[in-house]
C-alpha positions in Angstrom: 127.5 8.4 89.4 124.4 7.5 90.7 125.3 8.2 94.5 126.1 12.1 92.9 123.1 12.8 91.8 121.0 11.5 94.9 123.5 13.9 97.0 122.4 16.5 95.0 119.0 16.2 95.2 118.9 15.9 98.7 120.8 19.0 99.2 118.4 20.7 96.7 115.2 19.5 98.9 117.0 20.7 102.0 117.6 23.9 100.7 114.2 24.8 99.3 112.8 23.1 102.5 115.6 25.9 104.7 114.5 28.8 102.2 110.7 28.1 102.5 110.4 27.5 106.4 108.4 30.3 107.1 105.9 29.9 103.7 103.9 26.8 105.6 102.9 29.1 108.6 101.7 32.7 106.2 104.2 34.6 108.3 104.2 38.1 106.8 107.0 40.7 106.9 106.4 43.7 109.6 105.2 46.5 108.0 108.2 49.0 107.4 108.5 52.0 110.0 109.2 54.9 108.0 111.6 57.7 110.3 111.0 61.0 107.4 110.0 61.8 104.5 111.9 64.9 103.0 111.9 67.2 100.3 115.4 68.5 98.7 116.1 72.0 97.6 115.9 70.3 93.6 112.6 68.7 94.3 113.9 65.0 95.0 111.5 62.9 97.5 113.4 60.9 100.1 111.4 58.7 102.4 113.9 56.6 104.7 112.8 53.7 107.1 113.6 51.7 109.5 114.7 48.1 108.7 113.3 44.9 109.0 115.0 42.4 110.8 113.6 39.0 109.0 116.4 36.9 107.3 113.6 36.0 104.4 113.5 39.3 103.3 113.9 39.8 99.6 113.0 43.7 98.8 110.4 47.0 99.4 108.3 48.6 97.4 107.6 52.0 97.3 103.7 52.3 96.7 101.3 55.6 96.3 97.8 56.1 96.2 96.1 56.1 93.6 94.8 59.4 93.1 91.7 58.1 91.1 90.9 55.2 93.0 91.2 56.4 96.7 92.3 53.3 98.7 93.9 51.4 95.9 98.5 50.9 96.4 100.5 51.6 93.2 103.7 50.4 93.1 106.0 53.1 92.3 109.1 51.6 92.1 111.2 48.6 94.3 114.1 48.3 96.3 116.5 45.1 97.3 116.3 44.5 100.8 119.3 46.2 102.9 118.6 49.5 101.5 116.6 51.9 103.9 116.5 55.0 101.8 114.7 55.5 98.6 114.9 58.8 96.1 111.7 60.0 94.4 113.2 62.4 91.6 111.6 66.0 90.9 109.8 64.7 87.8 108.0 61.7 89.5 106.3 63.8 92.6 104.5 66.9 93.0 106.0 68.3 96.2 106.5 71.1 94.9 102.3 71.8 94.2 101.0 70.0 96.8 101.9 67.5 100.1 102.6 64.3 98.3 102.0 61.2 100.3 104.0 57.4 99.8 104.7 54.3 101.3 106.4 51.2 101.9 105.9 47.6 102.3 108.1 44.7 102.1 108.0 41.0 100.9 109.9 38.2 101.5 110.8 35.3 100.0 107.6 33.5 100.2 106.0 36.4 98.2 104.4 37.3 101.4 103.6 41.0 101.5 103.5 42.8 104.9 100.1 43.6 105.7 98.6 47.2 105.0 98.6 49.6 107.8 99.2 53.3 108.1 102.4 53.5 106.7 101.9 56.3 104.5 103.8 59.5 105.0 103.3 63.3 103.8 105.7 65.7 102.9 105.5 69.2 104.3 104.0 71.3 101.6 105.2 74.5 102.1 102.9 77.6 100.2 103.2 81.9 101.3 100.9 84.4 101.1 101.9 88.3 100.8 100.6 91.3 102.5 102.0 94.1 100.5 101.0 96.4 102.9 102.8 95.7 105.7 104.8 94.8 104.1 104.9 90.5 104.8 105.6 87.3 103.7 103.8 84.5 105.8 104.7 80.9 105.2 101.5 78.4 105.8 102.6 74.5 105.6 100.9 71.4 106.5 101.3 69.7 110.3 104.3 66.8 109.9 102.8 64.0 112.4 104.5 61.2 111.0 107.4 60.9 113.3 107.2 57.7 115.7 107.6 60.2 118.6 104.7 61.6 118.3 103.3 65.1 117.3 105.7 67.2 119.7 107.3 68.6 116.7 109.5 71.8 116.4 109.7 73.6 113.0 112.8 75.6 111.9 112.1 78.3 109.5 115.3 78.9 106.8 115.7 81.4 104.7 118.7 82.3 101.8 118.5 85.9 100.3 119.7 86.5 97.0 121.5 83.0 96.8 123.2 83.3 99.8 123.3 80.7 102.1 120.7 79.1 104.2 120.0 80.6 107.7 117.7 79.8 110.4 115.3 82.7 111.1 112.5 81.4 113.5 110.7 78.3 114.9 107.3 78.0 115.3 105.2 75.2 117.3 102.7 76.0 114.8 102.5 75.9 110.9 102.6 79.3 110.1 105.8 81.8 110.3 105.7 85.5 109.0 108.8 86.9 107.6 108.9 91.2 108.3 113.0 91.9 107.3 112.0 92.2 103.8 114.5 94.6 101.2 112.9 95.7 98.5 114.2 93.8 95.4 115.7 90.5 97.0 115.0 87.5 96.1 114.3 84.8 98.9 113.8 81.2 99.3 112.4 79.5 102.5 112.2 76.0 103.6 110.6 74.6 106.8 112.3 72.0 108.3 110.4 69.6 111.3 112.5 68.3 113.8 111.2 65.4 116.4 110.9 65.3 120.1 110.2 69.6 120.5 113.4 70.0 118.2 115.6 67.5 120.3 115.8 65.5 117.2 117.6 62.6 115.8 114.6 63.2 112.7 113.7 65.6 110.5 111.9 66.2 107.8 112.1 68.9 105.2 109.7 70.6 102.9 109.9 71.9 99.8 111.8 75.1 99.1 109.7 78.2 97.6 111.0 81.0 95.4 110.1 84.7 96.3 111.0 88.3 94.1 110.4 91.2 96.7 110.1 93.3 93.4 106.3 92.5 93.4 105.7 94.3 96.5 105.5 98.0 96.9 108.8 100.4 96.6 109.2 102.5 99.4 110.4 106.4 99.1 113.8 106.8 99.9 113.2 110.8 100.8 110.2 113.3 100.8 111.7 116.8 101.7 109.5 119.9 102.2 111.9 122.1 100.3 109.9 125.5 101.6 106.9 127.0 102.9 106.4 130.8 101.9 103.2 133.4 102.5 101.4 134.3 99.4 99.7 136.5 101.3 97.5 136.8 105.0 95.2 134.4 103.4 97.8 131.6 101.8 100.8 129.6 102.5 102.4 127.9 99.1 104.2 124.8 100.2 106.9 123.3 97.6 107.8 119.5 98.5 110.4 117.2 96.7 109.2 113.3 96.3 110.4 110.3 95.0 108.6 109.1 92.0 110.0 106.0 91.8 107.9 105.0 94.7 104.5 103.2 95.0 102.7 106.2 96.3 99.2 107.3 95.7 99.1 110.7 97.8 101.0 113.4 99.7 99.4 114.6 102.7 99.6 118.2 103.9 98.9 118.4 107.6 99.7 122.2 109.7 100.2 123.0 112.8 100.6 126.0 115.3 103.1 124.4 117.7 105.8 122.0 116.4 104.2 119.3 118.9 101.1 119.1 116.9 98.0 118.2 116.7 98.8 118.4 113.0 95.7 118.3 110.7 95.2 117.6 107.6 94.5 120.7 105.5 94.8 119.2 101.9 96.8 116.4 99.4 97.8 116.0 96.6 97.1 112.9 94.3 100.4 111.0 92.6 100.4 110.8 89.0 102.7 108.8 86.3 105.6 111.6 85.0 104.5 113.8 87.6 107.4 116.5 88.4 109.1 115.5 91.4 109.1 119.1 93.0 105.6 119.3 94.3 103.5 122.9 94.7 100.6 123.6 97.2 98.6 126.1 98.2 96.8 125.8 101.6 94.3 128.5 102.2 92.8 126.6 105.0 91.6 128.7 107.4 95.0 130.8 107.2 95.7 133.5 109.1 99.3 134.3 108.2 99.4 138.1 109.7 98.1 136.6 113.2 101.1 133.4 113.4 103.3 130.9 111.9 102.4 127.6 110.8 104.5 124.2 110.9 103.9 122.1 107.8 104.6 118.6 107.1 104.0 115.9 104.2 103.1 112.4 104.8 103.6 110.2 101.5 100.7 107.7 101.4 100.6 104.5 99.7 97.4 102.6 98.1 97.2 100.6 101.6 96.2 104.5 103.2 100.1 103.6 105.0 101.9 106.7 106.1 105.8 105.5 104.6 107.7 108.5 104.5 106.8 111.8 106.5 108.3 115.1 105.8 111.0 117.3 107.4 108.9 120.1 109.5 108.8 123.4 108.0 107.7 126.9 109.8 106.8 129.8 107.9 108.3 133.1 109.4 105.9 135.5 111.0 106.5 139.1 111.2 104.8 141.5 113.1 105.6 145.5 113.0 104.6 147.8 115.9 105.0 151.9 115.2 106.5 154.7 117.4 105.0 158.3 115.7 106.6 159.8 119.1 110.0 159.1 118.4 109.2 158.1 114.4 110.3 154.5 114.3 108.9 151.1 113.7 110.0 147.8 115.5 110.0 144.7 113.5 109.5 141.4 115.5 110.3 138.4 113.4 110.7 134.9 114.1 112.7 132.2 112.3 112.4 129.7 109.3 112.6 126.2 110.3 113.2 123.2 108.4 116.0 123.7 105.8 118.4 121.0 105.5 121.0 123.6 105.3 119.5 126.6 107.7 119.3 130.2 107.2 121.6 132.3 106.0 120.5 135.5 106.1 117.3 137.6 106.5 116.6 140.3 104.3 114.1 143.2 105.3 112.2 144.9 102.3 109.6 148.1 103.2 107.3 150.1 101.1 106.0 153.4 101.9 103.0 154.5 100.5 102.7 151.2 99.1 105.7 151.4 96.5 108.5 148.6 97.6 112.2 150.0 97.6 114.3 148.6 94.9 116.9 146.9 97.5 116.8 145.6 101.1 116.8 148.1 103.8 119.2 145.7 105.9 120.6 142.0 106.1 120.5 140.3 109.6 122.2 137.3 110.2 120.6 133.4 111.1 119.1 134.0 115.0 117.3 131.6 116.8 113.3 131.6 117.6 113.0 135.6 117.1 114.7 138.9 116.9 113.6 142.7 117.0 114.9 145.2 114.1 114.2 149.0 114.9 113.8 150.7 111.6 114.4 154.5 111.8 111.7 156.3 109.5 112.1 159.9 110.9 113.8 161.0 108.1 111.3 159.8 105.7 108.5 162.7 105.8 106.6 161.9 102.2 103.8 159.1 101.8 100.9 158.7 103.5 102.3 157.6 106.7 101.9 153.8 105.8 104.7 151.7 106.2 105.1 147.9 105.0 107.6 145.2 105.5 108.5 142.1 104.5 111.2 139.3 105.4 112.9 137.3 102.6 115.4 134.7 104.4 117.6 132.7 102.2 119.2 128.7 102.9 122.9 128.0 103.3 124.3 126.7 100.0 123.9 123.0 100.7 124.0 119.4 98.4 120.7 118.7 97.9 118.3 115.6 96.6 117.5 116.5 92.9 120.1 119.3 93.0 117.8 121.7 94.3 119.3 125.2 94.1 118.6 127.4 98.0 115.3 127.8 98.9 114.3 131.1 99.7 111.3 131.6 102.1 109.0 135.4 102.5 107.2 136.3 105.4 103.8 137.5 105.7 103.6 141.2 104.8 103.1 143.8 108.2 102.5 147.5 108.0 102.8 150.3 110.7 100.8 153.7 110.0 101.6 156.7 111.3 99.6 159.6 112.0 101.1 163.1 110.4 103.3 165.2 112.7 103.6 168.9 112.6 106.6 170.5 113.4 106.4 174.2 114.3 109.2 176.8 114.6 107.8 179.6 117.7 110.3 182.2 116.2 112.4 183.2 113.0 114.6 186.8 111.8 113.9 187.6 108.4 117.1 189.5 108.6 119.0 187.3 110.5 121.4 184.7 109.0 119.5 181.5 110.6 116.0 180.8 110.4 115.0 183.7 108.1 111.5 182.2 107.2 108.5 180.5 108.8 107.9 177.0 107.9 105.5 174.5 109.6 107.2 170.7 109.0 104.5 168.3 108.1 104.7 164.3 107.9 102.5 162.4 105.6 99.9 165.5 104.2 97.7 165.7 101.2 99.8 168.2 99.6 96.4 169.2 97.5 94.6 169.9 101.3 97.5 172.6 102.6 96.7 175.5 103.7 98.8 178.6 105.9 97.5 181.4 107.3 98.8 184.5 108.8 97.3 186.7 111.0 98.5 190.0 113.0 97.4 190.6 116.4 94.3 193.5 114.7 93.4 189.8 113.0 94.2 190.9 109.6 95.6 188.7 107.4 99.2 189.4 106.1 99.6 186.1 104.4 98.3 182.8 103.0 99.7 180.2 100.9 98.7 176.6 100.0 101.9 175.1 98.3 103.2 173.2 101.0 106.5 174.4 100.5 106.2 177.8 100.0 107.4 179.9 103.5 106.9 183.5 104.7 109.2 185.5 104.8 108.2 188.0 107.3 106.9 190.8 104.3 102.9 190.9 103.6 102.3 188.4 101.0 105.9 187.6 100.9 106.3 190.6 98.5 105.0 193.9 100.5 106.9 195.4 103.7 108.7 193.9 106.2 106.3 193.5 109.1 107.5 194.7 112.2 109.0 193.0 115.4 105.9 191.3 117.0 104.1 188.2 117.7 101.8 186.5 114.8 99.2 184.4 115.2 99.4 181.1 112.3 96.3 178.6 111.1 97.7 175.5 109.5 94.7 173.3 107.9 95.4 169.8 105.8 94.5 166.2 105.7 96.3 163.2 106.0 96.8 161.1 102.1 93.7 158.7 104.2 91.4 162.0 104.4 91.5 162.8 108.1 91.4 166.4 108.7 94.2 168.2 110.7 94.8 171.9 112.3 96.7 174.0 114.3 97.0 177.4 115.6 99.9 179.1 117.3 101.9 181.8 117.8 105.2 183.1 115.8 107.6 185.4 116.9 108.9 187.7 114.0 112.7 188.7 115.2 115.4 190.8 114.0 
């Protein structure tokens, strides 16, 4: 029994002597090597390392700095030794506010702690910044230079829209990426990943993830359609433009031009407003000149950056210009075309006015041209008024879907005008008793019927007749009531002025046959 007990003892001091062998000499455990630190998509810590090859080690601890007392290792938790990974849950770090820092150190069975060094390792913090503007979203995150390999690092930029999954959309050998293929209202998260050795790898590190709602930057317009542009008149052009309202836009800007190809310049705007109607009017009176040339037109939608994010359709306004013919009694009509419609022209329509009163209905309908056309307009017939002649062009869209249901625009030219100078037409012979041409009748365009006057005269100059109603004739007898003047040649005195006051006469010679 008493041979046991001494065994025992002496395998007890050999042990203890075998388990202590290192105490004698303050060996220390090497410091841990850590490879990464990384942060999880839930906000979990890893930090892995490299492990110690000392058969008296017992564990690691997982230290931090104290935040109060710079310089000062709190131990955050322990580890048994064969483990190389260690899990810092969401609620114990602050990765997800700032770059969190930690540590490791191991002891062995001695108690002996490996001595301090710079073992401590950040976590990318990864923070964003938006330019609404542009707009952007650029992603800002601290340099990872913890890697044993050095500071030749590689950084992968992911990104997952709308909980889709994770793609890679960019590296940068810097720490800050700038996302552009933003659409409006998705939601985005982004992660940065570091990889080792210029991206050869085999470590990484991760940072956190960050959350982004694209519903905080500006909305876009999805149209801006300049519906028409009309003359008012010589001096103004009203524009009518269709906008989206839904859209973060402070202005519309209303820029003209005399060539399609521009320069455009600005020649007014109009200010957004909350509830404003979506169907836009504007006047420009600019500088116009509407009975000279046609304008193009175009809107730019403006947003509170001063960012052009929607421009217009181009719109011409149609020019018409009228050129008389008092020889032959007509008027040509030059017009050129509307441009701009989303569904085209239909049709042209040509109003006129004599003497300033507008006829009830269209003179004629002309079918869709291109750049111009010429419409002669026969007015030889038309012998009342005061020679003044006026036109206008109404042109009308092909019936066509449009944003906001907008029924077909309808566009009107300038107004042009011809005058004509009054005519006289003057028969050199008539037969009172004759069956054709049995009275004398001078034909006058465009008098002031109050301003006639006819004369007579034989060839002793005494006057046989005289008459001031325009449409009174002789009828070969003195004073159209006495006897039948005889076979001979008269002499006649026409006097009147035009409906503008100009003065007009002529004399001539009749022939009274039978």
């Amino acid at each position: 029994m008493i041979v046991k007990k001494l065994s025992i003892i002496i395998i007890l001091i050999f042990g203890v002597s075998k388990i202590h062998a290192n105490c004698t000499t303050g060996v220390a455990p090497q410091t841990p090597i850590v490879d990464s630190i990384s942060v999880d998509l839930a906000g979990n810590v890893t930090i892995c390392w490299q492990p110690i090859a000392d058969p008296d080690l017992v564990m690691y601890y997982i230290n931090y700095e104290n935040p109060l007392n710079p310089g000062e290792s709190i131990t955050l938790d322990s580890v048994l030794a064969g483990t190389n990974c260690y899990v810092i849950p969401t609620g114990f770090n602050n990765s997800d506010i700032e770059s969190v820092e930690f540590g490791v150190y191991a002891r062995d069975a001695c108690l002996l702690l490996s001595p301090p060094g710079d073992n401590y390792t950040n976590t990318i913090y990864l923070s964003n910044t938006f330019d609404l503007c542009v707009p952007s979203i650029t992603l800002n995150w601290n340099s990872y230079d913890d890697f044993t390999s050095g500071t030749n690092v590689l950084y992968k930029v992911y990104v997952s829209e709308n909980a889709g999954p994770f793609i890679l959309i960019g590296t940068s050998l810097t720490t800050i990426f700038t996302f552009l293929s933003i659409n409006q209202g998705s939601i985005y998260n982004f992660f940065v990943m570091a990889v080792e050795n210029g991206g050869v790898g085999p470590f990484t590190s991760s940072s956190n993830d960050i959350t982004l709602n694209t519903n905080t930057f500006y909305i876009n317009p999805t149209f801006n359609y300049l519906y028409a542009a009309t003359v008012v008149d010589s001096e103004q052009i009203n524009l009518q433009f269709y906008v989206d309202t839904a859209a973060d836009i402070t202005s519309y800007r209303i820029k003209r031009a005399v060539s399609v190809s521009g320069p455009y310049t600005t020649v007014g705007s109009v200010s957004a407003y909350p509830n404003m109607n979506p169907l836009v009017q504007f006047v420009d009176e600019s500088d116009v000149d509407a009975n000279s040339t046609y304008y193009f037109y175009q809107v730019e939608a403006i947003n509170s950056c001063g960012t052009v994010k929607f421009t217009s359709n181009i719109g011409r306004t149609i020019w018409l210009k009228v050129k008389s013919d008092g020889i032959i009694g007509t008027n040509t009509l030059t017009i050129t075309q509307y441009d701009g419609w989303l569904g085209n022209v239909q049709k042209y329509e040509i109003y006129r006015a004599v003497a300033g009163i507008w006829e009830s209905s269209a003179i004629a309908t002309i079918a869709s041209f291109s750049d111009s056309t010429i419409f002669i307009d026969d007015i030889s017939q038309v012998l009342e008024g005061n020679g003044e002649f006026c036109y206008k062009i109404i042109a009308t869209e092909n019936p066509v879907p449009h944003v906001g249901s907008l029924p077909q625009a309808t566009s009107i030219s300038n107004e042009s005008c011809a005058m004509h100078e009054p005519l006289i037409y003057v028969p050199n012979a008539f037969a009172p008793m004759g069956i054709y041409n049995v009275a004398f009748k001078p034909i006058l365009t465009y008098p002031d019927p109050t301003s006639y006057l006819l004369q007579i005269y034989n060839k002793w100059g005494q006057k046989i007749f005289e008459t001031k109603d325009l449409n009174e004739a002789w009828n070969g007898r003195v004073n159209n009531s006495g006897k039948m003047c005889q076979v001979d040649s008269y002499v006649y005195v026409i006097l009147f002025q035009s409906a503008s006051g100009e003065e007009f006469s002529k004399r001539g010679v009749v022939t009274l046959i039978n």
